[in-house]
C-alpha distance (Angstrom), angle and dihedral (degrees) to the residues before:
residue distance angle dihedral
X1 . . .
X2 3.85 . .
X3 3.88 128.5 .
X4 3.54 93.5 -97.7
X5 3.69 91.6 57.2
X6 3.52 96.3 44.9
X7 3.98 92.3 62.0
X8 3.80 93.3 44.8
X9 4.07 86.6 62.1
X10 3.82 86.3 44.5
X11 3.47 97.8 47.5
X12 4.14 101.4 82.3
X13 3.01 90.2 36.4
X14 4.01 103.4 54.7
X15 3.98 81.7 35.6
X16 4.34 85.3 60.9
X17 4.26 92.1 44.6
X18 3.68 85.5 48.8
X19 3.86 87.5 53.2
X20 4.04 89.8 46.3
X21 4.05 92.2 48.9
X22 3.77 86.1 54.9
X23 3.38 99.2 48.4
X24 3.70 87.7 52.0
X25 3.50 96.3 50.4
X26 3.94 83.2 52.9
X27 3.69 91.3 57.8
X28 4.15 92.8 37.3
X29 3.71 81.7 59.1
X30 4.00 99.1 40.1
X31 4.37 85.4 50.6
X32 3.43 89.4 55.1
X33 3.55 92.8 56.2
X34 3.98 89.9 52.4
X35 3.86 92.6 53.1
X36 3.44 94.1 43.7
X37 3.89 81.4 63.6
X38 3.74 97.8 43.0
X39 4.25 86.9 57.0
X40 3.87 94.6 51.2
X41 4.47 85.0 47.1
X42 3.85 85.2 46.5
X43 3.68 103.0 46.7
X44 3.77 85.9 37.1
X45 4.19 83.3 67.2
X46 3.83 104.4 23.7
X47 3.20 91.4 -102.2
X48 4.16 124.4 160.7
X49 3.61 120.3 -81.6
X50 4.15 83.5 -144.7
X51 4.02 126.4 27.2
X52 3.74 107.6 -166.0
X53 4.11 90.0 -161.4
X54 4.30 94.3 50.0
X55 4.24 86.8 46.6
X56 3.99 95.8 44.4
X57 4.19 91.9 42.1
X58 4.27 82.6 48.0
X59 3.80 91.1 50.2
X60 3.64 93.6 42.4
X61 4.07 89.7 48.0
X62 3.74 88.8 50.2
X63 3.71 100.4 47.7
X64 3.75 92.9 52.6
X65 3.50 92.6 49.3
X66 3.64 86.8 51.1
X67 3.19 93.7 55.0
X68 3.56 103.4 51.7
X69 4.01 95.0 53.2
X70 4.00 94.0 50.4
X71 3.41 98.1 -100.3
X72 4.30 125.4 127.5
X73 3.91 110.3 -91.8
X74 3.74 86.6 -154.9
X75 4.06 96.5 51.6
X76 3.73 87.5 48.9
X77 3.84 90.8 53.6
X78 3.87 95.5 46.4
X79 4.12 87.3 53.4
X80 4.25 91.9 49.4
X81 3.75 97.7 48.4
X82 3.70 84.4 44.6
X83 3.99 90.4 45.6
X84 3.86 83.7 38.5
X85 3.89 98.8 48.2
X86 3.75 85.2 54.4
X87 3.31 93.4 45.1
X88 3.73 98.2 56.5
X89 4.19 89.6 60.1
X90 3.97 86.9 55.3
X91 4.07 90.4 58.5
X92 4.08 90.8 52.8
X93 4.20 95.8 72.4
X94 4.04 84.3 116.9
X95 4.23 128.3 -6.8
X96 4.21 117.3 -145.2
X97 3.73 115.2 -109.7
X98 4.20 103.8 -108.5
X99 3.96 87.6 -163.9
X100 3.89 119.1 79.8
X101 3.73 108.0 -110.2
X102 3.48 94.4 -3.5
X103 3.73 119.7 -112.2
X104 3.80 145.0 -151.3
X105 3.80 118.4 -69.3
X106 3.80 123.6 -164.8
X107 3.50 119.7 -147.2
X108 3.76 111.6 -153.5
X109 4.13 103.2 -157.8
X110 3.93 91.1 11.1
X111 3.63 87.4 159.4
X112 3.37 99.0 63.0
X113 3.99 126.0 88.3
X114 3.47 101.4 -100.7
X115 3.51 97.7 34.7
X116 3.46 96.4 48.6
X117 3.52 84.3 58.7
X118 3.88 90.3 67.4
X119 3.45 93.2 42.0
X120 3.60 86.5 59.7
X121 3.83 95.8 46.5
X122 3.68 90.5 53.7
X123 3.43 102.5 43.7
X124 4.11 89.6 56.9
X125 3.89 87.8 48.2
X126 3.88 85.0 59.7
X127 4.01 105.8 -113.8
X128 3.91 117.1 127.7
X129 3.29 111.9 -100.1
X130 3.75 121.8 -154.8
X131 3.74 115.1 -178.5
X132 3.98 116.3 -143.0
X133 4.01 116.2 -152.8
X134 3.62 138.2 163.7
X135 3.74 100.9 -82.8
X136 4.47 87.6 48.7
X137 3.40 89.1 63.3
X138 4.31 93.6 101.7
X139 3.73 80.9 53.8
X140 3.66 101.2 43.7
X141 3.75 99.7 108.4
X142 3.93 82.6 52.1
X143 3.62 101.5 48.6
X144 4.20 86.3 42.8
X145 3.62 93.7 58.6
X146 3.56 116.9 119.9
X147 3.52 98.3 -1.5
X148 3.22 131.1 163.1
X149 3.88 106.1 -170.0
X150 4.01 123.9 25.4
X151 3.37 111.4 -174.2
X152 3.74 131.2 -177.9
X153 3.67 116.3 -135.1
X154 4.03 106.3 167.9
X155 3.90 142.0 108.2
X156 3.55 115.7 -69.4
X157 3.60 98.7 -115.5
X158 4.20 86.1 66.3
X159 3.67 102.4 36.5
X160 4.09 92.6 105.0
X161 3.15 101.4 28.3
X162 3.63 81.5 64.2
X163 3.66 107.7 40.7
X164 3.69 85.1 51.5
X165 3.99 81.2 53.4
X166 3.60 95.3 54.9
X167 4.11 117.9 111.9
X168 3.98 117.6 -119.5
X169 3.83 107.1 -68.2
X170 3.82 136.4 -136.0
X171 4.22 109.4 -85.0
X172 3.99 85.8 -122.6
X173 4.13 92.9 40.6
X174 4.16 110.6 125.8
X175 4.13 103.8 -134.0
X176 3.76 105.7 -157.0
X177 4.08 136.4 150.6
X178 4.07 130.9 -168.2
X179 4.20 92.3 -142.6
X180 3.66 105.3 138.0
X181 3.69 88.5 -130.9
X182 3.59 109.9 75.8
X183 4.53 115.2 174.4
X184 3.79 92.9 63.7
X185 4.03 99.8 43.5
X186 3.70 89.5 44.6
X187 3.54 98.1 48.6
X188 3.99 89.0 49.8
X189 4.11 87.4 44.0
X190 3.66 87.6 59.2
X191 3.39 99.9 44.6
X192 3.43 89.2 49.7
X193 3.94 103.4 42.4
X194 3.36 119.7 48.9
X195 4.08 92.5 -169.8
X196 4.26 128.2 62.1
X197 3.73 107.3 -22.8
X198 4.05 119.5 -175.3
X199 3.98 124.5 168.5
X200 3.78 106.1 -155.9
X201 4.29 124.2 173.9
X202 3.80 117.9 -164.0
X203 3.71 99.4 -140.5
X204 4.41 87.3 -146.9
X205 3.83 134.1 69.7
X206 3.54 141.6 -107.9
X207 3.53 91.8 -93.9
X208 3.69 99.8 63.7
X209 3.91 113.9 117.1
X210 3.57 102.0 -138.0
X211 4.54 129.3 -4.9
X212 4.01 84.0 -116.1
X213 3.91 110.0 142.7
X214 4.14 83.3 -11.2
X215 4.14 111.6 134.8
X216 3.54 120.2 -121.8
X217 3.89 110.5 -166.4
X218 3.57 112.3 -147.1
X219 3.88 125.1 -169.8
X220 3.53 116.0 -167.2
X221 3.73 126.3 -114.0
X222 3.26 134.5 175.0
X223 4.37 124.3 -47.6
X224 3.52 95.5 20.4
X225 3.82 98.3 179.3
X226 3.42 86.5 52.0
X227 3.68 88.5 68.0
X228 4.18 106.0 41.0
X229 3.71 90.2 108.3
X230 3.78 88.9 60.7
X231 4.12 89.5 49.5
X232 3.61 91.7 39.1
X233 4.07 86.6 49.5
X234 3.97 89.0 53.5
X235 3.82 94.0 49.7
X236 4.06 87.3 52.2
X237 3.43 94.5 59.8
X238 3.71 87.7 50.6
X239 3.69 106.8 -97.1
X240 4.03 124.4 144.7
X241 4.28 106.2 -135.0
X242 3.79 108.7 -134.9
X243 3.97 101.2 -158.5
X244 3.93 102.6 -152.0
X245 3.84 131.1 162.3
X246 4.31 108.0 -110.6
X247 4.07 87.4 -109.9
X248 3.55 99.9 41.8
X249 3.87 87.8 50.8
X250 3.75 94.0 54.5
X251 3.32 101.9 40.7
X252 4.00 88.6 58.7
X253 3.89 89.2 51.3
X254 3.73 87.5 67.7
X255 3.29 85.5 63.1
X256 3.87 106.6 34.5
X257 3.78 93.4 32.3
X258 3.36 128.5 16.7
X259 3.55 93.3 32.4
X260 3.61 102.8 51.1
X261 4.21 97.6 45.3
X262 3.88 79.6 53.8
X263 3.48 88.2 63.0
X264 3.52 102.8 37.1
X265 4.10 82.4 48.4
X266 3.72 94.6 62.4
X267 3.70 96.1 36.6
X268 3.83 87.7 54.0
X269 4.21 89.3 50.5
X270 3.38 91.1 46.2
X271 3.23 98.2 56.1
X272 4.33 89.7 47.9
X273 4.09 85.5 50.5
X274 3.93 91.1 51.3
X275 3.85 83.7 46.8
X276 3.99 89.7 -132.9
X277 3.90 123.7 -162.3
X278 3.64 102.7 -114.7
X279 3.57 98.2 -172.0
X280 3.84 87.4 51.8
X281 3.79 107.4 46.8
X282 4.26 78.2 60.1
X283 3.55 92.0 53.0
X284 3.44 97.3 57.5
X285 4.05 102.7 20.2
X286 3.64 117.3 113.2
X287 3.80 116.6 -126.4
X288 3.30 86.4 -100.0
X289 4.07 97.0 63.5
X290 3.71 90.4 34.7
X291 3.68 95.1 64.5
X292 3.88 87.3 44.0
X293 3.60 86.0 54.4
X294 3.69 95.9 54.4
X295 3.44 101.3 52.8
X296 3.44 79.8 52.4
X297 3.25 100.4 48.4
X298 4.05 89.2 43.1
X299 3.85 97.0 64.9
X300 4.01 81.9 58.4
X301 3.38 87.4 58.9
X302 3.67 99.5 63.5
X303 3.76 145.3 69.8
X304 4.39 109.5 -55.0
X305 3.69 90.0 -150.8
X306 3.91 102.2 49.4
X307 3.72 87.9 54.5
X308 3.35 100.8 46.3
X309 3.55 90.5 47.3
X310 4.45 86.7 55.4
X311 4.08 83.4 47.5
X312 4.01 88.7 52.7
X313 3.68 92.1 28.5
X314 4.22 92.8 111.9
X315 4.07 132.4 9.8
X316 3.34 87.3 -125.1
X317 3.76 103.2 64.7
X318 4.35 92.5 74.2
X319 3.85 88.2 54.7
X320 4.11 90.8 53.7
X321 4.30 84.6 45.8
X322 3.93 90.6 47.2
X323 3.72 85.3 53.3
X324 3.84 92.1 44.0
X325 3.79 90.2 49.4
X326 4.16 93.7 53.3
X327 3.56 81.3 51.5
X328 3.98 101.8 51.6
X329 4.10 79.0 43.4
X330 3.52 92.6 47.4
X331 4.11 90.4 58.9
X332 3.36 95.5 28.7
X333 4.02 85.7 66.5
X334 3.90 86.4 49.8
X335 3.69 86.2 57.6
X336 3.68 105.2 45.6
X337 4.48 73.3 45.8
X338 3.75 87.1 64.1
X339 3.81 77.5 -132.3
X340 3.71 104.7 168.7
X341 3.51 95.8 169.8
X342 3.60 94.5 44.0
X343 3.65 93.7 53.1
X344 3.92 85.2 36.8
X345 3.86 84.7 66.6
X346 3.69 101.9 46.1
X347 3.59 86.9 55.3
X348 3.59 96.8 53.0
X349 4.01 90.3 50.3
X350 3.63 91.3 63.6
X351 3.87 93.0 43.6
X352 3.36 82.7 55.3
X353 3.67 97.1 48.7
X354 3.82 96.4 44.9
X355 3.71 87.1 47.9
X356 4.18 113.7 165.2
X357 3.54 80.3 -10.3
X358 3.75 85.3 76.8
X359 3.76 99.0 57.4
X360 4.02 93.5 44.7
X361 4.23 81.9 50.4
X362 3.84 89.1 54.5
X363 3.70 99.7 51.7
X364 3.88 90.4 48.2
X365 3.96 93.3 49.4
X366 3.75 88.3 50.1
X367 3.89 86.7 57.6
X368 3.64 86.8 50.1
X369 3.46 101.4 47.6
X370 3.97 97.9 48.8
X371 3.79 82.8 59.8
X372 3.82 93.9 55.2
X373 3.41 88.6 46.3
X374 3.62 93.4 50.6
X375 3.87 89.6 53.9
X376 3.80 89.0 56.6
X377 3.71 97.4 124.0
């Protein structure tokens, strides 16, 4: 059969999945106009950007209807929480106020990525927003007048230093920050505020599209009724509320945090020292190593001085690396042992540890690693 052959059988046939790709476009861009709806109906009554139990019964609808016309249950789930993922930004044209007659909200470090991100939130949910930065300062007392929300948006290094800056508050005023250290700027928050205190830390960036399925971490301060609009506002936009005591949370951003961009930081110099061929390891990583690369590759890709303020963020974080480096020596000896079995049994006490957990971990990577093999180029 020769070439031209070949594309004369393909021909009607391409011509009728051309036909089927339009016709899903069509009805990509006739679901959009559905959700769109839903948003305005559940802004209109303060409803949830994002309902776990409505997506998971949709899913599980989908896949068994998948199923019983031949089709993969797992391809048809990939395309909704695409579909779904888009359609979550279409519901966000405008959020409901969850405080009575709305109120004035004071951005501390508005300027900044991630607080400008807030600033933006609350703007489209109709509160004043007044944005606080270095050069407001003589006018602070001014601009804090009547407000209903402070909140702290600035480096780590300055988030005292600046609460303890702040002018005498409203009684009813809601005192929060988004550091991702949470004992200290609480303890100075409460010192400083007599009224509703709450330390919250998104757990995402500034470059996040919308807070849907994003964790907010909130440790309680002081007054918390006083501050259930504020709560209620974050799960609007779509945000899940972690509730976590202020030393609890910080001790498990050693771990999720500091620890981890520590690693990622000496991986990353390592890599310069050995003079590595970017370009190359990609060419012949798996998808697995690729998408270890990019998260790699991402911390490099943001600001030098908000990481190294995470690193430095608590004392305690070079004590948990000291014991993670007699660790890595402690198996790197079994290696240069050619101890099989010794190495053997190290790996089998963190199966052990990870447990189920394991399993659940391995279906998700898989997910994660078709999509960084999709992006191949």
């Amino acid at each position: 059969m020769t070439d031209l052959t070949a594309q004369q059988a393909l021909a009607p046939l391409r011509q009728q999945i051309d036909s089927i790709d339009s016709q899903l476009v069509a009805l990509l861009a006739q679901r959009a106009k559905v959700t769109a709806q839903v948003g305005k109906i559940k802004q209109q009554f303060a409803l949830p950007v994002y309902v776990p139990e409505r997506e998971q019964a949709l899913l599980s609808a989908r896949r068994e209807q998948a199923l019983a016309l031949g089709v993969s249950a797992d391809l048809t789930e990939d395309v909704l929480r695409r579909i779904m993922r888009e359609s979550y930004q279409t519901q966000e044209s405008g959020f409901v106020c969850c405080r009575d007659g709305g109120g004035k909200v004071v951005v501390v470090g508005g300027g900044g990525a991630l607080g400008a991100r807030f600033v933006s939130l609350f703007q489209r949910s109709g509160y004043e927003v007044v944005v606080l930065e270095q050069q407001d300062w003589p006018q602070a007392e001014a601009i804090c007048a009547k407000a209903a929300l402070v909140l702290l948006a600035v480096p780590i290094t300055l988030t005292e230093q600046l609460i303890n800056k702040l002018p005498a508050l409203p009684a009813d005023c809601v005192l929060a920050d988004i550091t991702s250290i949470k004992q200290q700027p609480l303890k100075a928050m409460l010192q400083q505020h007599k009224g509703p205190v709450v330390g919250l830390h998104p757990m995402f960036g500034p470059d996040i599209t919308n807070l849907v399925k994003q964790v907010v971490v909130v440790c309680h301060g002081r007054h918390e009724n006083q501050y259930q609009w504020l709560l209620k506002q974050l799960n609007v936009w779509g945000a899940e509320l972690a509730i976590k005591q202020a030393p609890e949370h910080d001790s498990a951003m050693q771990l999720i945090q500091a620890m981890r961009h520590f690693s990622s930081l000496v991986y990353g110099v390592h890599l310069a020292d050995e003079n590595a061929d970017l370009n190359e390891l990609l060419q012949l990583s798996s998808p697995i190593y690729r998408l270890e690369l990019a998260m790699v590759g991402r911390l490099f890709a943001q600001n030098a001085e908000l990481y190294a303020d995470i690193m430095l963020s608590s004392c305690e974080v070079a004590a948990l690396l000291e014991r993670y480096q007699q660790r890595f020596t402690a198996l790197l000896q079994l290696l240069k042992a050619k101890d099989k079995a010794g190495l053997m049994a190290q790996f089998g006490k963190g199966q052990q540890f990870f447990g189920e957990l394991a399993g659940q971990f391995l279906q998700e990577s898989k997910q994660l690693l078709q999509k960084a093999a999709d992006s191949r180029s």
